[in-house]
OpenMM code with the backbone's topology and positions (N, CA, C; nanometers):
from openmm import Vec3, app, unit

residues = "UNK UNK UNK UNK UNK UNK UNK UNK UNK UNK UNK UNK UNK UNK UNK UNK UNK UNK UNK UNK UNK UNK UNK UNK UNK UNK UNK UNK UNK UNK UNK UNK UNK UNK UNK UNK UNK UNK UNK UNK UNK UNK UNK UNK UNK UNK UNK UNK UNK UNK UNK UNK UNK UNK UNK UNK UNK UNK UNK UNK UNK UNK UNK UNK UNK UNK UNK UNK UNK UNK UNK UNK UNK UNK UNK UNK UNK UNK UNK UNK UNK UNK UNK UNK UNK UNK UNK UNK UNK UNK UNK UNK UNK UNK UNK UNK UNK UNK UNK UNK UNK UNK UNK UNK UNK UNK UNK UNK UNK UNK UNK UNK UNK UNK UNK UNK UNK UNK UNK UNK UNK UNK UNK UNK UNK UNK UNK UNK UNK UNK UNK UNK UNK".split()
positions = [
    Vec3(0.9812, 1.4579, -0.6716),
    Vec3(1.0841, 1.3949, -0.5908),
    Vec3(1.0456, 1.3989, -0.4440),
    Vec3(1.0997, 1.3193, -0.3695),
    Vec3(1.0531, 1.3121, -0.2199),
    Vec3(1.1170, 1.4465, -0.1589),
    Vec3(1.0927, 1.4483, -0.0551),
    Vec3(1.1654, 1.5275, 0.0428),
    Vec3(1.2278, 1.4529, 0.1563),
    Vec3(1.3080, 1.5098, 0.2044),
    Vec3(1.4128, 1.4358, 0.3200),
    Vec3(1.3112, 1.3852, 0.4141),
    Vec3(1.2085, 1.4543, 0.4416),
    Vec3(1.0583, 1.4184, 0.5952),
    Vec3(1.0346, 1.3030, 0.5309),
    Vec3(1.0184, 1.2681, 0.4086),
    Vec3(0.9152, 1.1782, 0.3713),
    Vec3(1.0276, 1.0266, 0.3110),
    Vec3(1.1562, 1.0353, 0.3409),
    Vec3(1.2089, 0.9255, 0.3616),
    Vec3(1.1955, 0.7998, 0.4938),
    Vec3(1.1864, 0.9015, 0.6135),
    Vec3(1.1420, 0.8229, 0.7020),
    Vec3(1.0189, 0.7661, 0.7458),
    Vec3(0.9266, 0.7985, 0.6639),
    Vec3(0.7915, 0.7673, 0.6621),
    Vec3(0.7761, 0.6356, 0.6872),
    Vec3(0.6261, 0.5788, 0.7280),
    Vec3(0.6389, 0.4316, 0.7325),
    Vec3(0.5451, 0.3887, 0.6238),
    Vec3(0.6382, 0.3069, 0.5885),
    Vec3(0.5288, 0.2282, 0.4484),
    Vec3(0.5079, 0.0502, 0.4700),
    Vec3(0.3998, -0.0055, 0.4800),
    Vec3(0.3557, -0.1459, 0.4669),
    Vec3(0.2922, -0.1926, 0.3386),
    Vec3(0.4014, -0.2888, 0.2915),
    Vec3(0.3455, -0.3631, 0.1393),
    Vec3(0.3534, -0.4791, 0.1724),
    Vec3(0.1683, -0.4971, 0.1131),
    Vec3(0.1210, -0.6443, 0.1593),
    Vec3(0.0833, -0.7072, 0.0273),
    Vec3(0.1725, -0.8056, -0.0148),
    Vec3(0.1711, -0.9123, -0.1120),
    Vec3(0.1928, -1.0988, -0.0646),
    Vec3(0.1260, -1.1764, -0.1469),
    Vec3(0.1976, -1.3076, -0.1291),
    Vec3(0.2533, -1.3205, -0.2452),
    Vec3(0.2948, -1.2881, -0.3410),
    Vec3(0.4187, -1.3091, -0.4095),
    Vec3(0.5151, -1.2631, -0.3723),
    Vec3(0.5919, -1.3525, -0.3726),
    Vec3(0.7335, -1.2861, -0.3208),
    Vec3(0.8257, -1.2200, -0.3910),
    Vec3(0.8399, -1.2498, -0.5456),
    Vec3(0.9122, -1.2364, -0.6277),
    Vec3(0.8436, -1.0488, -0.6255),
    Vec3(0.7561, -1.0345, -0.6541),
    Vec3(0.7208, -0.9035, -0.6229),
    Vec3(0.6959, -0.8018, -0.5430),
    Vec3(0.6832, -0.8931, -0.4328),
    Vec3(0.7091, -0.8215, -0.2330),
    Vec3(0.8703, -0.7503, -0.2592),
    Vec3(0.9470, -0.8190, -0.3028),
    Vec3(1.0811, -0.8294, -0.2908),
    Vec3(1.0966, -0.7010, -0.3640),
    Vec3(1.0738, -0.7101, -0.5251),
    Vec3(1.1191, -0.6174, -0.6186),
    Vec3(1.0325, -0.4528, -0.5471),
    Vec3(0.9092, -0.4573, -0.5029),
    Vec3(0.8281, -0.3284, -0.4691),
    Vec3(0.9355, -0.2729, -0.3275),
    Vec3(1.0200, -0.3412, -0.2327),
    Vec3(1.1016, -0.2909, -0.1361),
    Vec3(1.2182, -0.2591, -0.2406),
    Vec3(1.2724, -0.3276, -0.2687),
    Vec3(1.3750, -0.2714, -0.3311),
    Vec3(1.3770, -0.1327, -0.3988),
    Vec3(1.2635, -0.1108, -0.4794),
    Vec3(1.2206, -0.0093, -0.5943),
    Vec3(1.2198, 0.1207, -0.4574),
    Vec3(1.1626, 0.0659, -0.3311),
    Vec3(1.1036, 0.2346, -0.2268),
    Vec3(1.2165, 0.2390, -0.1877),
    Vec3(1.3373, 0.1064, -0.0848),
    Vec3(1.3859, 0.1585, -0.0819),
    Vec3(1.5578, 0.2029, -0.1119),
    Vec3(1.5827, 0.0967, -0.2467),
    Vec3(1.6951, 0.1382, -0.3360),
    Vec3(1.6689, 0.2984, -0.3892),
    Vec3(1.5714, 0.2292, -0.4617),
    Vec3(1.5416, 0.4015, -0.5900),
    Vec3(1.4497, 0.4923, -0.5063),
    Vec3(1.4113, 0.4519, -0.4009),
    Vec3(1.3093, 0.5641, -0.3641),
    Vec3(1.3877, 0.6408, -0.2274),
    Vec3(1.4806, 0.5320, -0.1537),
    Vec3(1.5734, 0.6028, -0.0242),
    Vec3(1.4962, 0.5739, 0.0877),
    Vec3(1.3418, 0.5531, 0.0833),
    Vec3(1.2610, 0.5012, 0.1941),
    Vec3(1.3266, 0.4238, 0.2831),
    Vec3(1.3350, 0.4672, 0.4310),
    Vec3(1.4391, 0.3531, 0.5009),
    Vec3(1.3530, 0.2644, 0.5808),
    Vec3(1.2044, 0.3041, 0.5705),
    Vec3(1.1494, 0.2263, 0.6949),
    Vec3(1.0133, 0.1522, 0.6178),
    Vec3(1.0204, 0.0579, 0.5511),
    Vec3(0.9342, -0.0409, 0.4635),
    Vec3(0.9472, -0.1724, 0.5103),
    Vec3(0.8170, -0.2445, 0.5381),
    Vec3(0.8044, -0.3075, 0.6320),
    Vec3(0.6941, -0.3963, 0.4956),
    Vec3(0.7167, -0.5423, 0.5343),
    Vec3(0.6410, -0.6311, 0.4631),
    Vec3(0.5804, -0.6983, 0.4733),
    Vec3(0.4666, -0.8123, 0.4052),
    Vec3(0.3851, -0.8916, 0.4989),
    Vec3(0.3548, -0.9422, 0.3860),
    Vec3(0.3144, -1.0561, 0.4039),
    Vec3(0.2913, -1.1458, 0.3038),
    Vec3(0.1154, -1.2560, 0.2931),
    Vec3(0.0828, -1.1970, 0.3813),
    Vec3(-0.0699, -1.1996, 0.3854),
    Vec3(-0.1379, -1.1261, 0.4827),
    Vec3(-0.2495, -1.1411, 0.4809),
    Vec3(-0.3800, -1.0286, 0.5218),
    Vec3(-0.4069, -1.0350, 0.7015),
    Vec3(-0.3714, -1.1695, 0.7296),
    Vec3(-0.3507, -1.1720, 0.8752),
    Vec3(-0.1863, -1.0828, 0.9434),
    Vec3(-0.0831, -1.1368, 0.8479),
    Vec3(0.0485, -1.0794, 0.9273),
    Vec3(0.0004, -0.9173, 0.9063),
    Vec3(-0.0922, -0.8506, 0.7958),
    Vec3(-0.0447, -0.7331, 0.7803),
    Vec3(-0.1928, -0.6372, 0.8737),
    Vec3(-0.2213, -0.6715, 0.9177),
    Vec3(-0.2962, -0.6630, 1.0225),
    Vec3(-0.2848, -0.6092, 1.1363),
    Vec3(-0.1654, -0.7488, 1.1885),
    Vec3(-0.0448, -0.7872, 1.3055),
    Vec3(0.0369, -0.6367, 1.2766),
    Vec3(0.0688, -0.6075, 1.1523),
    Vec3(0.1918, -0.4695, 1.1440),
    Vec3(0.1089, -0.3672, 1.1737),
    Vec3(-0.0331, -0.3478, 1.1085),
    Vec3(-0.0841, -0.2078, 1.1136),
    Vec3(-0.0972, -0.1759, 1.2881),
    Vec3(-0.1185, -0.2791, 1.3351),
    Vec3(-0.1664, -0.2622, 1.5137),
    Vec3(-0.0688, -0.2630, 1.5498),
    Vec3(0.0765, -0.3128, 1.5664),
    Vec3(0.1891, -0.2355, 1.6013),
    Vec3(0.2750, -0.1599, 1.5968),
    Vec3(0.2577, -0.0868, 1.4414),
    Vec3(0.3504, -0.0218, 1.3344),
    Vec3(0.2835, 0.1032, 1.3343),
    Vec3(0.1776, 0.0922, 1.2734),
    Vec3(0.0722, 0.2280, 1.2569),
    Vec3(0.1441, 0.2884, 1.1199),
    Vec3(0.1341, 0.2563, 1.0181),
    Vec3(0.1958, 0.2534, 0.8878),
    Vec3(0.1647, 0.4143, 0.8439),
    Vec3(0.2583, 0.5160, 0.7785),
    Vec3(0.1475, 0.6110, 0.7340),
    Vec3(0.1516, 0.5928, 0.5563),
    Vec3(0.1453, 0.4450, 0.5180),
    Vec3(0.0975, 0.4189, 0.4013),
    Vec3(0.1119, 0.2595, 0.3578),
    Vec3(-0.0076, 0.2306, 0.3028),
    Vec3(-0.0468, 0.0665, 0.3179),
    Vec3(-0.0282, 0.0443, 0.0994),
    Vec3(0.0260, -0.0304, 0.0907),
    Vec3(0.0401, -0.0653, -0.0759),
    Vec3(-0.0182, -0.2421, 0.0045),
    Vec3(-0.1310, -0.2311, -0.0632),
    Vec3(-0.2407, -0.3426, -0.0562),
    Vec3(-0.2421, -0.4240, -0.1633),
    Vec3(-0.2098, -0.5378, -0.1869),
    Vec3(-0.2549, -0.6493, -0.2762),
    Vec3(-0.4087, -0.7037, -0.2433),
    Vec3(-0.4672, -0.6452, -0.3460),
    Vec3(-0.6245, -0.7389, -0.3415),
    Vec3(-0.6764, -0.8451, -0.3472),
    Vec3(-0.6037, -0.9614, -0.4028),
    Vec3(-0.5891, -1.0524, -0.4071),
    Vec3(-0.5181, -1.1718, -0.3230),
    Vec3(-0.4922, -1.1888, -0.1875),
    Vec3(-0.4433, -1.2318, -0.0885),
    Vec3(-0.5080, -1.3807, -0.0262),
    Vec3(-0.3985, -1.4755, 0.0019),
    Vec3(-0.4777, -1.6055, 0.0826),
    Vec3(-0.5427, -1.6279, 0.1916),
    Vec3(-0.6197, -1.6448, 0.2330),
    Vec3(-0.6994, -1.6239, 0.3534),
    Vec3(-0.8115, -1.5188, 0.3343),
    Vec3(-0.7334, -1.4005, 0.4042),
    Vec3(-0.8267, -1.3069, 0.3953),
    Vec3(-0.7647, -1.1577, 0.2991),
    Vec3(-0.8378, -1.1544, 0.2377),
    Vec3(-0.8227, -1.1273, 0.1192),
    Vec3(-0.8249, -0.9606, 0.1426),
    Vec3(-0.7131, -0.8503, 0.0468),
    Vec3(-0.7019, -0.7407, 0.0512),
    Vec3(-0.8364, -0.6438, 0.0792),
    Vec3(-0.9708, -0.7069, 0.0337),
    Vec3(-1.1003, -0.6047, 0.0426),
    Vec3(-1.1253, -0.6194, 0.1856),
    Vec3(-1.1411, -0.6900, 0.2447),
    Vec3(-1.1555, -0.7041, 0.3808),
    Vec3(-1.0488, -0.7073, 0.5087),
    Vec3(-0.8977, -0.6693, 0.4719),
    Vec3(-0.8326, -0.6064, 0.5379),
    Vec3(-0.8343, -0.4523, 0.5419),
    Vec3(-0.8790, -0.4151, 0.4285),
    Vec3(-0.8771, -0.2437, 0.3995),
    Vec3(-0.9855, -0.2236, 0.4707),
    Vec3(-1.0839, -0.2830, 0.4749),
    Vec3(-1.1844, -0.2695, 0.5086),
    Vec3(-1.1919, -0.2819, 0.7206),
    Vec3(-1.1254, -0.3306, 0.7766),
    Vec3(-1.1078, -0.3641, 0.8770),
    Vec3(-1.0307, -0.2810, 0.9302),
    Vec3(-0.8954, -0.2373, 0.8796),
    Vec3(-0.8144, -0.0895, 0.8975),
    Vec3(-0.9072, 0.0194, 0.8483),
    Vec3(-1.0025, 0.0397, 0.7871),
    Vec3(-1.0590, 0.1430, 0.8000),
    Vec3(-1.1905, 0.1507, 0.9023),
    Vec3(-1.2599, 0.0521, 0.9934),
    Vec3(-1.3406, 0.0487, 1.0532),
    Vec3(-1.2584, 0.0999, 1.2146),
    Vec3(-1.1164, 0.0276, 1.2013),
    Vec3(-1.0567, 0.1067, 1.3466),
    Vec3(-1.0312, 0.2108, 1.3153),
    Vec3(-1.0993, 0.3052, 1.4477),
    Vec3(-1.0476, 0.4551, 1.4890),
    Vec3(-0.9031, 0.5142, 1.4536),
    Vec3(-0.8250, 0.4032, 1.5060),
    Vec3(-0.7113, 0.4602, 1.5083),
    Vec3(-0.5991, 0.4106, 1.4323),
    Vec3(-0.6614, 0.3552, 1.2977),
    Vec3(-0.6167, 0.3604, 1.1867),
    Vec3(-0.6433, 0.3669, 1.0460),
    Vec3(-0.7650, 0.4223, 1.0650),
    Vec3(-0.8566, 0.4550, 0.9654),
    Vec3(-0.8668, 0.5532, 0.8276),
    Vec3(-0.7571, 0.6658, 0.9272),
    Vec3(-0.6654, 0.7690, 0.8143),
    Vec3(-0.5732, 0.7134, 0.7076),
    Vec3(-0.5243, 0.6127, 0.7407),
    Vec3(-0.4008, 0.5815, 0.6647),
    Vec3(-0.4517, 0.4743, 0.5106),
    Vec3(-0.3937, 0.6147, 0.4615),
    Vec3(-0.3949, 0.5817, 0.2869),
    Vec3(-0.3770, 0.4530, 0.2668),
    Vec3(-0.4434, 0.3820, 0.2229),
    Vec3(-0.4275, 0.2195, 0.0925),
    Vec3(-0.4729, 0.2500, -0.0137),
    Vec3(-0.3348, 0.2146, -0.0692),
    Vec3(-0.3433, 0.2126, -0.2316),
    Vec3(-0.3557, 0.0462, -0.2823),
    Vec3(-0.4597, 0.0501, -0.3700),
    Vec3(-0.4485, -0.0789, -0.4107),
    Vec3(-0.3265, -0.1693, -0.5107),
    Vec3(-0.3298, -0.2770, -0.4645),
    Vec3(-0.2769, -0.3361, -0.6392),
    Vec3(-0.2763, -0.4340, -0.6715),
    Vec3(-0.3102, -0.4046, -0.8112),
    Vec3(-0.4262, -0.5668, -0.8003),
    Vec3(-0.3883, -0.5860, -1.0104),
    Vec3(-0.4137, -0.6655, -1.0165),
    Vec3(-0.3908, -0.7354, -1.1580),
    Vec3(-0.5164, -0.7697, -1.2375),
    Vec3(-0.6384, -0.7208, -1.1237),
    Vec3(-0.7214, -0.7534, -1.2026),
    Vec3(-0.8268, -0.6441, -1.2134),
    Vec3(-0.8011, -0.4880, -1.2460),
    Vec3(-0.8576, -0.4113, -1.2497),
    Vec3(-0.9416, -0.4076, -1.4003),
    Vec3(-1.0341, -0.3449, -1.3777),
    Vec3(-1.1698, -0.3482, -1.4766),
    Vec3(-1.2421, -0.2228, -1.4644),
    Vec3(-1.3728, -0.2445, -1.5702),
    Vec3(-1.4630, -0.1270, -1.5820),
    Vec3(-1.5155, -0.0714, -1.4180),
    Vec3(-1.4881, 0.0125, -1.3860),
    Vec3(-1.6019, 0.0091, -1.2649),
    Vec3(-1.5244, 0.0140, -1.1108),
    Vec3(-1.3855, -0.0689, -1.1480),
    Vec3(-1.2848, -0.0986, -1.0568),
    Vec3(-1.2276, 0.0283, -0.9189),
    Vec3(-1.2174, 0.1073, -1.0115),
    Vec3(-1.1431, 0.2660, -0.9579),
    Vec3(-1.2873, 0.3107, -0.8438),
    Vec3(-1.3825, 0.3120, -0.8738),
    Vec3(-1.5061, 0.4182, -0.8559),
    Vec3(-1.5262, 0.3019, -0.6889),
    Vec3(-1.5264, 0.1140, -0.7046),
    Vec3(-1.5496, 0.0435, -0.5983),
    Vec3(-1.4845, 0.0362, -0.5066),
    Vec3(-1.3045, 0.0980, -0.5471),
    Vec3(-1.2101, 0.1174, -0.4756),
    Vec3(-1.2526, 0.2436, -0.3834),
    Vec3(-1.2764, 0.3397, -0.3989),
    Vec3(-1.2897, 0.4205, -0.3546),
    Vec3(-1.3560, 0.4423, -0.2799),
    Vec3(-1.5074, 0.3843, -0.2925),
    Vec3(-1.6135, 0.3549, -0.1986),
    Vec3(-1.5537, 0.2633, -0.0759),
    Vec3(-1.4959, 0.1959, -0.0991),
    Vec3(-1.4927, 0.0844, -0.0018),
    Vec3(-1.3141, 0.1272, 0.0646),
    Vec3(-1.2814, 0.2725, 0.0874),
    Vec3(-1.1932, 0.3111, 0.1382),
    Vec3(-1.0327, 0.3432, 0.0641),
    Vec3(-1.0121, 0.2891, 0.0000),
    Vec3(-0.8733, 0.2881, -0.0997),
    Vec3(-0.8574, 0.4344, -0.1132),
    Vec3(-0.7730, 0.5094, -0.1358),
    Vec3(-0.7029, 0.6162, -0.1920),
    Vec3(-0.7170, 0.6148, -0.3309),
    Vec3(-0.6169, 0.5007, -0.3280),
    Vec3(-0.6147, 0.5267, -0.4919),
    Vec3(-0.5727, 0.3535, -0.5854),
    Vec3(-0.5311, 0.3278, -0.6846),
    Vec3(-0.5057, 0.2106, -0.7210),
    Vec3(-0.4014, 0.2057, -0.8535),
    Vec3(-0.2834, 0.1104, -0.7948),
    Vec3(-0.2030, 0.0891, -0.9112),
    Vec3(-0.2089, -0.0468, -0.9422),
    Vec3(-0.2115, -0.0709, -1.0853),
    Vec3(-0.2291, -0.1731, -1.1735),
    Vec3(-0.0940, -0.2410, -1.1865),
    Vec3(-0.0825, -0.4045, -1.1382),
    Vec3(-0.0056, -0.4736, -1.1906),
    Vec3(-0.0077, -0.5144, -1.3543),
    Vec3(0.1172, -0.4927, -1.4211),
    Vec3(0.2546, -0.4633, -1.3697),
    Vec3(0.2952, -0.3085, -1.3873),
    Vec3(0.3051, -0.2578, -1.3135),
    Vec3(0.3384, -0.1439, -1.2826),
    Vec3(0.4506, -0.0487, -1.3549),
    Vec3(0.4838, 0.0370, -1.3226),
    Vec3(0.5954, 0.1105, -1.3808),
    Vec3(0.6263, 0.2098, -1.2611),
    Vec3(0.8032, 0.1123, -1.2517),
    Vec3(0.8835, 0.1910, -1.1122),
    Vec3(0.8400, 0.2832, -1.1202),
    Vec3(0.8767, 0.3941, -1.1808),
    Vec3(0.8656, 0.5635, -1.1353),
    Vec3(0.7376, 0.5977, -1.1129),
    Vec3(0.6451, 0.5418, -1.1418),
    Vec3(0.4829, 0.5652, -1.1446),
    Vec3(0.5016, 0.5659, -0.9748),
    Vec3(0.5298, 0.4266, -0.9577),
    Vec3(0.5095, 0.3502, -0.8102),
    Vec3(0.5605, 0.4445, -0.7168),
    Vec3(0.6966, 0.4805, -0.7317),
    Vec3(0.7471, 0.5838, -0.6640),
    Vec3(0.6599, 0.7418, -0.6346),
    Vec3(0.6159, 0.7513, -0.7864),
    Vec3(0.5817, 0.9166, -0.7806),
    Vec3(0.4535, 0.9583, -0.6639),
    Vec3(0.3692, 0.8131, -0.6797),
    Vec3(0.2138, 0.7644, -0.6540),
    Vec3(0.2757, 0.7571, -0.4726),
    Vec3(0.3299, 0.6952, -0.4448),
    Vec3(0.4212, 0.6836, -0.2790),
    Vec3(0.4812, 0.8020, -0.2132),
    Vec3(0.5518, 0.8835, -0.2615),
    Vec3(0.6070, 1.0305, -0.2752),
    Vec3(0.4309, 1.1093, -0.2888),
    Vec3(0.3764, 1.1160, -0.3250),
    Vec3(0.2330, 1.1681, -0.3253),
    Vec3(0.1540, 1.1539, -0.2017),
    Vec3(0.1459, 1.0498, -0.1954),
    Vec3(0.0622, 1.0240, -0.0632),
    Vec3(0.1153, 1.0258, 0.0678),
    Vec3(0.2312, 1.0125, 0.0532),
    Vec3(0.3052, 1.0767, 0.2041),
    Vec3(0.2892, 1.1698, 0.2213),
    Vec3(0.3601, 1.2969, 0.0931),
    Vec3(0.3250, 1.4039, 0.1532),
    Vec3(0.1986, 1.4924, 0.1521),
    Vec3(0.0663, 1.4069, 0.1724),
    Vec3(-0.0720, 1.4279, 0.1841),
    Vec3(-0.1138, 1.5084, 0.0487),
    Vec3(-0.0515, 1.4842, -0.0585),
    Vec3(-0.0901, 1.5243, -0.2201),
    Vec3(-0.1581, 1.4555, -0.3320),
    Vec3(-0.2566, 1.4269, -0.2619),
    Vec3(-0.2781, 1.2668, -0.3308),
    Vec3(-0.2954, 1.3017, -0.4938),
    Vec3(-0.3047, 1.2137, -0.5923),
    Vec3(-0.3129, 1.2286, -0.7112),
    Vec3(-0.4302, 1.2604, -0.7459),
] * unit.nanometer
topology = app.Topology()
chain = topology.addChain("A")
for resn in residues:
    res = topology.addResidue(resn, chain)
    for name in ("N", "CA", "C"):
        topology.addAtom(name, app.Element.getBySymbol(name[0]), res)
C-alpha cells in the first residue's frame, strides 16, 4: 500500500490513446489517491512536462506518433537533470529479449498492455518509494 509521502508524488503518463491515458489516471488517481498525475499524449508534449514538471515517475508508452517512447526515454535520460527519474515502460508489444533491451537503454522496469489495475498500482507505489521490483 502507498504511504501518505508518496500520494503527492509526481507522476507523468505518456500515451496517445486516450481511451487508456484516461483509464491509467483514473486507476492512480481514484484507486491509487495519487493527487498530482499529469498527462501527455505524445513524445514532444511529454518532454515539454519533464522540463517543467520534473516528474518523480514517467509511465512511458513505447509506441508513440512522432517521436516515439525509445527516444524520449532516451533523451530524459541523457539530461543531467533528469536522468534519475524512473520510466517504466508500456508497451503491447513485448517479446523475447524485450525486458533485458529495456533496461539497457534506461527503463526501470516494464508493464505489459493490458495490464492489471493492482499490478499497475503496486509497480507505481514501488518505485516512488525507491523499492523497485
Amino acid at each position: 500500500m502507498a504511504f501518505n509521502f508518496l500520494k503527492s508524488k509526481k507522476i507523468l503518463v505518456v500515451d496517445d490513446e486516450e481511451d487508456l491515458i484516461q483509464l491509467i489516471e483514473t486507476i492512480l488517481t481514484i484507486k491509487g489517491g495519487f493527487s498530482n498525475v499529469t498527462l501527455a499524449r505524445n513524445g514532444y508534449e511529454a518532454l515539454r512536462k519533464v522540463a517543467t514538471n520534473k516528474p518523480d515517475l514517467i509511465l512511458l508508452d513505447l509506441m508513440l506518433e512522432g517521436i516515439d517512447g525509445w527516444t524520449v526515454a532516451a533523451m530524459i535520460k541523457k539530461n543531467p537533470a533528469t536522468a534519475k527519474i524512473p520510466i517504466i515502460a508500456l508497451t503491447a508489444h513485448a517479446g523475447y529479449g524485450q525486458d533485458e533491451k529495456l533496461l539497457k537503454k534506461g527503463f526501470a522496469y516494464c508493464i505489459n498492455k493490458p495490464f492489471n489495475n493492482s499490478d499497475l498500482l503496486r509497480t507505481v507505489e514501488k518505485y516512488l518509494a525507491g523499492k523497485p521490483l
